[in-house]
mmCIF entry with sequence, helices, sheets and N, C-alpha, C, O atoms, coordinates in Angstrom:
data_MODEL
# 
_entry.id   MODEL 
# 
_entity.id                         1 
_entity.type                       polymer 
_entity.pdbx_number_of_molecules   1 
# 
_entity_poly.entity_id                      1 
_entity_poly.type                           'polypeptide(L)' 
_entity_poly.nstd_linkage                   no 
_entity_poly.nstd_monomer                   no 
_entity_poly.pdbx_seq_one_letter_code       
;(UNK)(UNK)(UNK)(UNK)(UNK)(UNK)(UNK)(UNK)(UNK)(UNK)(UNK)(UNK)(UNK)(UNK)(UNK)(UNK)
(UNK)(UNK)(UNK)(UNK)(UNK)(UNK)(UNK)(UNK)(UNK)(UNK)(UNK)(UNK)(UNK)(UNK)(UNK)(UNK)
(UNK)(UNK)
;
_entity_poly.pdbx_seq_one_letter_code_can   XXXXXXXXXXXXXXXXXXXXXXXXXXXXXXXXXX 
_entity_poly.pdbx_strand_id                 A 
# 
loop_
_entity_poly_seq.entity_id 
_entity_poly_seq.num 
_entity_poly_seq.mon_id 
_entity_poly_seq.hetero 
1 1  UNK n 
1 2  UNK n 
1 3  UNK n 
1 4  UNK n 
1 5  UNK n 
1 6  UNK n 
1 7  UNK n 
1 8  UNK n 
1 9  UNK n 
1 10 UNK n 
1 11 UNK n 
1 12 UNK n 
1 13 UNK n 
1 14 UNK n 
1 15 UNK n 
1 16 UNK n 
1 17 UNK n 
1 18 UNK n 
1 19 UNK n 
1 20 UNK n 
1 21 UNK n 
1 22 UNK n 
1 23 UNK n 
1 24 UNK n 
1 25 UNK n 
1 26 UNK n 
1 27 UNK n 
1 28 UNK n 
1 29 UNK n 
1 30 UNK n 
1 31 UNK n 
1 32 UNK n 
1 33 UNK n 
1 34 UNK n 
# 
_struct_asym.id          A 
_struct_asym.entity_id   1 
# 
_struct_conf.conf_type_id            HELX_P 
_struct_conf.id                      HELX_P1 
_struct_conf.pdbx_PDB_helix_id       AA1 
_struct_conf.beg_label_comp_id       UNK 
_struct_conf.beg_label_asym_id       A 
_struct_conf.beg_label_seq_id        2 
_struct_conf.pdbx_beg_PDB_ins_code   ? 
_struct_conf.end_label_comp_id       UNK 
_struct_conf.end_label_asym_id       A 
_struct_conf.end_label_seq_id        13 
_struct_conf.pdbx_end_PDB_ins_code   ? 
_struct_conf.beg_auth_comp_id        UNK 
_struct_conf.beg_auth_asym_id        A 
_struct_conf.beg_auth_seq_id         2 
_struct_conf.end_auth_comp_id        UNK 
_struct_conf.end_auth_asym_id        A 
_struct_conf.end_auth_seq_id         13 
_struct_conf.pdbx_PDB_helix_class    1 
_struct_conf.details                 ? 
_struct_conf.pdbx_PDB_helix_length   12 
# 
_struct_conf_type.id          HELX_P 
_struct_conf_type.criteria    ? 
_struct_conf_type.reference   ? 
# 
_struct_sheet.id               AA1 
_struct_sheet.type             ? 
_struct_sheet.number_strands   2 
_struct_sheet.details          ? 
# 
_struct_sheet_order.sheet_id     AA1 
_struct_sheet_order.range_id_1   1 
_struct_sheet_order.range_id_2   2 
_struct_sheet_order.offset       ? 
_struct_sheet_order.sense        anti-parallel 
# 
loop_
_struct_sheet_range.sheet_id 
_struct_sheet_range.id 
_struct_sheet_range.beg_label_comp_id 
_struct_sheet_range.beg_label_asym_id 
_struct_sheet_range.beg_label_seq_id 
_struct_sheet_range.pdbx_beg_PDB_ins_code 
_struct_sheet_range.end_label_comp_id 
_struct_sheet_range.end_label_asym_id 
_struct_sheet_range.end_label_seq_id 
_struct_sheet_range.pdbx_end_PDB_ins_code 
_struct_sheet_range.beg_auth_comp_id 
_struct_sheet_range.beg_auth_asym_id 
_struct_sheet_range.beg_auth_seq_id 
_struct_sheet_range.end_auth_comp_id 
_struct_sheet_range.end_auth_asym_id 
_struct_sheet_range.end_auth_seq_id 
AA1 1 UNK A 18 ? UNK A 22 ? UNK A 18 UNK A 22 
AA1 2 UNK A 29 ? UNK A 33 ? UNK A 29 UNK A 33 
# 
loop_
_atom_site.group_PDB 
_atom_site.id 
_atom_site.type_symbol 
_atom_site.label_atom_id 
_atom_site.label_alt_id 
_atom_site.label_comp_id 
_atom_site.label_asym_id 
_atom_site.label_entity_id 
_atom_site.label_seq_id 
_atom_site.pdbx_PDB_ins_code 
_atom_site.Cartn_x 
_atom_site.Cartn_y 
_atom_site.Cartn_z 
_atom_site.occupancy 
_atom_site.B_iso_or_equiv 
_atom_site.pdbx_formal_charge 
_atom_site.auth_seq_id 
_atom_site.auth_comp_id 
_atom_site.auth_asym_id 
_atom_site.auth_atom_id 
_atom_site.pdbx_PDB_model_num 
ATOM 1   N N  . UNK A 1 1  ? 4.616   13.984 -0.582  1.00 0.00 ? 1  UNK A N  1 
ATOM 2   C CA . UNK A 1 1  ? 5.265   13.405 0.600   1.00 0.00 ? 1  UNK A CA 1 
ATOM 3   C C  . UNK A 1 1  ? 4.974   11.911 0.676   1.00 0.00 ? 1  UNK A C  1 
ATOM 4   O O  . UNK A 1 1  ? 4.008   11.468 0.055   1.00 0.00 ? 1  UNK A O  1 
ATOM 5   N N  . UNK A 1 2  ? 5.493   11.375 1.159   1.00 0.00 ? 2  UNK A N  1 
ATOM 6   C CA . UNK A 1 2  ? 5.649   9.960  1.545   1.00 0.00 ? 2  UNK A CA 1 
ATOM 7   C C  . UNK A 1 2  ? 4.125   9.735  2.111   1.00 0.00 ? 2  UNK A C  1 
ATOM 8   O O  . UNK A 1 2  ? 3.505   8.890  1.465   1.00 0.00 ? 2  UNK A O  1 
ATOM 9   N N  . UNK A 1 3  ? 3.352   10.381 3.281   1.00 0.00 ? 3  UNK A N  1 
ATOM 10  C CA . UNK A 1 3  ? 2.426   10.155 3.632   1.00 0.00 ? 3  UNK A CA 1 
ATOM 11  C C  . UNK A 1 3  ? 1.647   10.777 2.531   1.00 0.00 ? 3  UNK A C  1 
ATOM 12  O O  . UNK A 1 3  ? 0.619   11.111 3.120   1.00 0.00 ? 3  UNK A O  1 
ATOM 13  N N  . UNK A 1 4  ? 1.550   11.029 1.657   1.00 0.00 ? 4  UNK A N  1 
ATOM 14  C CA . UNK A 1 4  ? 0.605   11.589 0.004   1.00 0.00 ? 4  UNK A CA 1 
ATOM 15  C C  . UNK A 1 4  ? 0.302   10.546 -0.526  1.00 0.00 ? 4  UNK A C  1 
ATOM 16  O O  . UNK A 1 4  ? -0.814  10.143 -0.853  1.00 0.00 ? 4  UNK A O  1 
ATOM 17  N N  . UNK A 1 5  ? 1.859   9.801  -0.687  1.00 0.00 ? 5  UNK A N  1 
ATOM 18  C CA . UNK A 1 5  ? 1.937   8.445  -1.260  1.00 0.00 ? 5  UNK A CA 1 
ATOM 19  C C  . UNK A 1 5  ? 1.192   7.513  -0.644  1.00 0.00 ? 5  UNK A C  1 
ATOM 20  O O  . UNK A 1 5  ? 0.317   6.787  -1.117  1.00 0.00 ? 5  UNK A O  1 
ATOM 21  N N  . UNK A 1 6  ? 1.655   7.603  0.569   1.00 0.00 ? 6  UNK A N  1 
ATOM 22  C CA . UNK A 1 6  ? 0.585   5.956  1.040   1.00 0.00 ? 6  UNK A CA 1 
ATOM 23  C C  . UNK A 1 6  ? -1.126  6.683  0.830   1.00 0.00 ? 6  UNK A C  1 
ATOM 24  O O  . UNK A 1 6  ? -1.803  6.020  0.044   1.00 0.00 ? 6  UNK A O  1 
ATOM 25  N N  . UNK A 1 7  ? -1.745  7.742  1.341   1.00 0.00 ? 7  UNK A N  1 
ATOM 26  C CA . UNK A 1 7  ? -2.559  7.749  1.129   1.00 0.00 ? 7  UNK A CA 1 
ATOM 27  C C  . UNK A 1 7  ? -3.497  7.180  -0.140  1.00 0.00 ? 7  UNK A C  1 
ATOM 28  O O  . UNK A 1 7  ? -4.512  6.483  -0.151  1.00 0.00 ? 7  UNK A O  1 
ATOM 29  N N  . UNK A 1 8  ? -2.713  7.783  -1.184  1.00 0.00 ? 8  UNK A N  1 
ATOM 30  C CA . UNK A 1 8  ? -2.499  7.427  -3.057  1.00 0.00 ? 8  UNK A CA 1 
ATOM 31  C C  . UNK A 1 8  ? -2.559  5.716  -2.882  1.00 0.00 ? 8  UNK A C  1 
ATOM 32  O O  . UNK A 1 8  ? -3.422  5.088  -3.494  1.00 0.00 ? 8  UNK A O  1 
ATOM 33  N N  . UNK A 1 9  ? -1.850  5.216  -2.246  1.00 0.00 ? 9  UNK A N  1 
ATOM 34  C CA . UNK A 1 9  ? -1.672  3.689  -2.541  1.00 0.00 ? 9  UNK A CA 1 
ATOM 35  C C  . UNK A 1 9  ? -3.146  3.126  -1.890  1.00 0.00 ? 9  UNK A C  1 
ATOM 36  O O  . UNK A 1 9  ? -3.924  2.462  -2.573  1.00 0.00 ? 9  UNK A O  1 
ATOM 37  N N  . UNK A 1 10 ? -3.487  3.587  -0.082  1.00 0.00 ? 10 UNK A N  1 
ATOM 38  C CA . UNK A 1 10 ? -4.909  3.166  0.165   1.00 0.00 ? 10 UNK A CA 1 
ATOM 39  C C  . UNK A 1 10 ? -5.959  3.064  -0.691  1.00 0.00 ? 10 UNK A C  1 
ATOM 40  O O  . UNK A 1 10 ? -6.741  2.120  -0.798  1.00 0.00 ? 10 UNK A O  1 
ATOM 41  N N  . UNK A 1 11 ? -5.929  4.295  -1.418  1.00 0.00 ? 11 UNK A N  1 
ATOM 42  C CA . UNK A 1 11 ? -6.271  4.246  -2.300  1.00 0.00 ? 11 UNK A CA 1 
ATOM 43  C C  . UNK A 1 11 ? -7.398  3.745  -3.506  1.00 0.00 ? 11 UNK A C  1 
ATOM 44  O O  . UNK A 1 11 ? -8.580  3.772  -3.850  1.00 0.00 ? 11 UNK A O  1 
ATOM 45  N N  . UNK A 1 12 ? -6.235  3.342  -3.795  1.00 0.00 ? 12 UNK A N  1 
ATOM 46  C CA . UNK A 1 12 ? -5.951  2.170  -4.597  1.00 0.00 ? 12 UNK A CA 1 
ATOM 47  C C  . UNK A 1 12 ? -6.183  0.877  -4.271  1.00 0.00 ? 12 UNK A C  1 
ATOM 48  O O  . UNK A 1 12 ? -6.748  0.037  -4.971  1.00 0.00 ? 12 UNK A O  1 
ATOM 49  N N  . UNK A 1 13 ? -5.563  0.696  -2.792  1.00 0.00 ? 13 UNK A N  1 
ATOM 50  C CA . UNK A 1 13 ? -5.743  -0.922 -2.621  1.00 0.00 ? 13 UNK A CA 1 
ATOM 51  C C  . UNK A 1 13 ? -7.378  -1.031 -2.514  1.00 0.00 ? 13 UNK A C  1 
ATOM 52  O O  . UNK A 1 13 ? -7.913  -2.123 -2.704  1.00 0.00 ? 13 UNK A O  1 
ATOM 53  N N  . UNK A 1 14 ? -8.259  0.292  -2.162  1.00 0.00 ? 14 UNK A N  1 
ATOM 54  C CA . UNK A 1 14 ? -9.632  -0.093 -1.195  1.00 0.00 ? 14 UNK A CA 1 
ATOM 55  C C  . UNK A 1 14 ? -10.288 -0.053 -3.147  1.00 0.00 ? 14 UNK A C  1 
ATOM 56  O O  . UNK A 1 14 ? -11.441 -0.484 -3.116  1.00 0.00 ? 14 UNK A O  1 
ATOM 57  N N  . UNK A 1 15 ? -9.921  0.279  -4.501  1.00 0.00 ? 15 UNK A N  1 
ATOM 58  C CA . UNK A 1 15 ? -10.484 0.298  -5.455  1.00 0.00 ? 15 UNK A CA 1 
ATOM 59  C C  . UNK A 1 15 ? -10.029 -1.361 -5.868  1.00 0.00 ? 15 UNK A C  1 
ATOM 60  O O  . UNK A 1 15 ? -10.172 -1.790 -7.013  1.00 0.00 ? 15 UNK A O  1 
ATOM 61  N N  . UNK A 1 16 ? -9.655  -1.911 -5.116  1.00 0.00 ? 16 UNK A N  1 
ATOM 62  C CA . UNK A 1 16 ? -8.858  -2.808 -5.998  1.00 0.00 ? 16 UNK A CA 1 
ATOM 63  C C  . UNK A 1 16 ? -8.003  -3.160 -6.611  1.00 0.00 ? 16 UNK A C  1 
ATOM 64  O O  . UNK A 1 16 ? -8.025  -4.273 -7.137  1.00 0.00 ? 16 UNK A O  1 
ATOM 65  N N  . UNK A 1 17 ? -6.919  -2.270 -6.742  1.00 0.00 ? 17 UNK A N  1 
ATOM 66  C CA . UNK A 1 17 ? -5.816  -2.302 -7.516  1.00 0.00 ? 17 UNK A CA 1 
ATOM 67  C C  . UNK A 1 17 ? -4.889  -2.518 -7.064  1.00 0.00 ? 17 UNK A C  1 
ATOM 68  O O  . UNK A 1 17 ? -4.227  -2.988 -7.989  1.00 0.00 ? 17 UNK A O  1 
ATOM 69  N N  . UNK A 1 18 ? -4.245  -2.512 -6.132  1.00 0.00 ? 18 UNK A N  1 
ATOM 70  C CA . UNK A 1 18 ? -3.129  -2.728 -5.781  1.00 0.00 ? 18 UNK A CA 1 
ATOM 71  C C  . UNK A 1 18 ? -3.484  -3.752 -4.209  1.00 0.00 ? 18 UNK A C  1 
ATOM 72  O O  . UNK A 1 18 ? -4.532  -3.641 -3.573  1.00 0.00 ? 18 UNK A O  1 
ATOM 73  N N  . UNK A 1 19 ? -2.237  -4.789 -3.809  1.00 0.00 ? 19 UNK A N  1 
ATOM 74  C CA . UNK A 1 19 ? -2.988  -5.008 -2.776  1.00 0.00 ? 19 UNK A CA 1 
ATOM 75  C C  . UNK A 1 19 ? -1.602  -5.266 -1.590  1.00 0.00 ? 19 UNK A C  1 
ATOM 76  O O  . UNK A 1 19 ? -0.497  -5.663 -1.958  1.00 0.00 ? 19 UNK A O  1 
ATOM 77  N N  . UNK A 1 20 ? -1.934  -4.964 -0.235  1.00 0.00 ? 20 UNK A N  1 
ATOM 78  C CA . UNK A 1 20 ? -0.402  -4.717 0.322   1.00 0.00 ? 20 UNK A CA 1 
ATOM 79  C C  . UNK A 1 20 ? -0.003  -5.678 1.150   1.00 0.00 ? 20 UNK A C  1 
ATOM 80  O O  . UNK A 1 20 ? -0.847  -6.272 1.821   1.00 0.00 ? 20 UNK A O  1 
ATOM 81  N N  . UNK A 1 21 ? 1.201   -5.958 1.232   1.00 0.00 ? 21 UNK A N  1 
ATOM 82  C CA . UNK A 1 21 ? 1.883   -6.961 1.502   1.00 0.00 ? 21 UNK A CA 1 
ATOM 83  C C  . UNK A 1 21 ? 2.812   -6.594 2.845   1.00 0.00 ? 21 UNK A C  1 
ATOM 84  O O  . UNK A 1 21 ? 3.709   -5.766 3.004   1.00 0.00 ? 21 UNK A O  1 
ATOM 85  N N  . UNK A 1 22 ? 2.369   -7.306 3.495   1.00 0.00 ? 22 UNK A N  1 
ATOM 86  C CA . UNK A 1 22 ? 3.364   -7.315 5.198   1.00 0.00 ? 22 UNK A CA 1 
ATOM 87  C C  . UNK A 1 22 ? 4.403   -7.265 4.894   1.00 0.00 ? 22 UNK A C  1 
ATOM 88  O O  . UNK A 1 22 ? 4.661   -8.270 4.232   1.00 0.00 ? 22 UNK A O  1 
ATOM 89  N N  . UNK A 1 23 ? 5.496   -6.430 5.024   1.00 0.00 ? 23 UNK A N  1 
ATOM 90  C CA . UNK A 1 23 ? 6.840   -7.457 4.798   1.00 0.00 ? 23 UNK A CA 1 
ATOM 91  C C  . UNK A 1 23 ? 7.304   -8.144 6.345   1.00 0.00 ? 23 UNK A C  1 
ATOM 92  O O  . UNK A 1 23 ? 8.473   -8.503 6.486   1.00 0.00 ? 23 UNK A O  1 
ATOM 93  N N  . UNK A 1 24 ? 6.255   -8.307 7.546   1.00 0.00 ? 24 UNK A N  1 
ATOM 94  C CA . UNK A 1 24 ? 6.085   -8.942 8.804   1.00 0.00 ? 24 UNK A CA 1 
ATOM 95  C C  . UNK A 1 24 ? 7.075   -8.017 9.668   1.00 0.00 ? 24 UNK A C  1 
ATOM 96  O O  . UNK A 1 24 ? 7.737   -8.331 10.658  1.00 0.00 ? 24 UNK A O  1 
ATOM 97  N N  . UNK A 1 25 ? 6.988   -6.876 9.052   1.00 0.00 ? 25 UNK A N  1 
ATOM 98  C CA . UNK A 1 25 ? 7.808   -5.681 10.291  1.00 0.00 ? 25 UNK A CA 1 
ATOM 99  C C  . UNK A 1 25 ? 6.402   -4.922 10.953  1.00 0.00 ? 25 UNK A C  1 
ATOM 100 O O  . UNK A 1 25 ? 6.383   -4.170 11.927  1.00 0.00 ? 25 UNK A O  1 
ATOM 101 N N  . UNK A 1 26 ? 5.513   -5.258 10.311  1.00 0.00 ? 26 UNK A N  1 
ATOM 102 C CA . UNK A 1 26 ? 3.783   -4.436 11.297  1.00 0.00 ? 26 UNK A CA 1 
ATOM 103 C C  . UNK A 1 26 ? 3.624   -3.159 10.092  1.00 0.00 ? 26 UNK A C  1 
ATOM 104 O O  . UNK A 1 26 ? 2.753   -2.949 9.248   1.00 0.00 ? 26 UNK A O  1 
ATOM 105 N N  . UNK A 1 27 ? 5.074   -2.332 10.498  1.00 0.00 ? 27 UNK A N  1 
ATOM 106 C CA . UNK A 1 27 ? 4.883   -1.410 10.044  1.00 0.00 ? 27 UNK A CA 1 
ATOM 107 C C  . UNK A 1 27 ? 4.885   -0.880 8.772   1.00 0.00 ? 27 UNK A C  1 
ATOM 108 O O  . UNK A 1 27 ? 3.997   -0.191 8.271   1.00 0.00 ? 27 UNK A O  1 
ATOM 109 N N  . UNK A 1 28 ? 6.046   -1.274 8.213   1.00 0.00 ? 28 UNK A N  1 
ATOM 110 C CA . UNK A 1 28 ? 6.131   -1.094 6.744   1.00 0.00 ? 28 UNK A CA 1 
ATOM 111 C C  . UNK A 1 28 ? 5.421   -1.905 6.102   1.00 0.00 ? 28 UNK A C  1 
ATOM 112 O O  . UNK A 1 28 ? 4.602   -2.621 6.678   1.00 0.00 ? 28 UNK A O  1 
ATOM 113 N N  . UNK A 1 29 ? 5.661   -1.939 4.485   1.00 0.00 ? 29 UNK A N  1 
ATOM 114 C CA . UNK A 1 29 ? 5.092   -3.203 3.487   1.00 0.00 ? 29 UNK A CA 1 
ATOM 115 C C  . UNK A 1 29 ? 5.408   -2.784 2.611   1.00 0.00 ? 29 UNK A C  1 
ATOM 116 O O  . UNK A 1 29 ? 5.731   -1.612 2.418   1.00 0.00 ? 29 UNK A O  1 
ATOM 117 N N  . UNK A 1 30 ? 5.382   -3.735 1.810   1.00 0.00 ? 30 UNK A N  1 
ATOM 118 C CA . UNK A 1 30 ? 5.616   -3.769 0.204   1.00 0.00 ? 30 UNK A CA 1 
ATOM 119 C C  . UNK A 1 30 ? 4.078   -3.875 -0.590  1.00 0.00 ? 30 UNK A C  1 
ATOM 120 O O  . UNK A 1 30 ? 3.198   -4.714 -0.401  1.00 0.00 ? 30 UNK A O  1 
ATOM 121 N N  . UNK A 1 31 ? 4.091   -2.803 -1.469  1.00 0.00 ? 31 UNK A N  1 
ATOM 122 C CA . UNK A 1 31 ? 2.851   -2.902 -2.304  1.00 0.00 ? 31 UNK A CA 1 
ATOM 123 C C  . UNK A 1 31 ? 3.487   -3.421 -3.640  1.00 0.00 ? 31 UNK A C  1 
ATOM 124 O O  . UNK A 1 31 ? 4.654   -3.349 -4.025  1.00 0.00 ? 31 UNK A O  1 
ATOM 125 N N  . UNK A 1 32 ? 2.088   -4.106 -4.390  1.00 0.00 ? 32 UNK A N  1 
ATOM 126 C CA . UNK A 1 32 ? 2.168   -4.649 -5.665  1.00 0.00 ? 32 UNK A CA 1 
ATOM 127 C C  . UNK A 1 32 ? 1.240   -4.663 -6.509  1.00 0.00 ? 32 UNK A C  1 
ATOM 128 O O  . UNK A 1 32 ? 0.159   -5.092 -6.106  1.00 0.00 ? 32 UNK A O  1 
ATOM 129 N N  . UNK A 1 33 ? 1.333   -4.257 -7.785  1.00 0.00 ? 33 UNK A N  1 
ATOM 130 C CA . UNK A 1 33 ? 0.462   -4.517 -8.483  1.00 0.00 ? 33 UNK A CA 1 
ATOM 131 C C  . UNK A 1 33 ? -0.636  -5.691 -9.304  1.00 0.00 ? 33 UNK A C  1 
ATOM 132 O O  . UNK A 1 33 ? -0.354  -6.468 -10.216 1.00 0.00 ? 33 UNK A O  1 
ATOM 133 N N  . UNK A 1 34 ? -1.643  -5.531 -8.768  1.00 0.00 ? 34 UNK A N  1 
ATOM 134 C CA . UNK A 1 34 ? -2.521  -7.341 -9.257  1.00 0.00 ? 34 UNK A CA 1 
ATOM 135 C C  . UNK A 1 34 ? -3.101  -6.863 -10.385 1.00 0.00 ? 34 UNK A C  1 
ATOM 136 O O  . UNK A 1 34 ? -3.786  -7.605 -11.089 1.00 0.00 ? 34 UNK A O  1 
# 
């Protein structure tokens, strides 16, 4: 599910890997890979 996914992406961002990007709606964002 979608909320699987973001969990999967937290993740990630709190290991370092990925890091997330406002797209300045609060709610959503765009993730990316560093």
């Amino acid at each position: 599910t979608i909320y699987q996914a973001r969990a999967y992406l937290v993740t990630l961002e709190d290991a370092g890997v990925v890091e997330k990007m406002n797209a300045g709606k609060g709610v959503s964002g765009r993730w990316r890979l560093v």
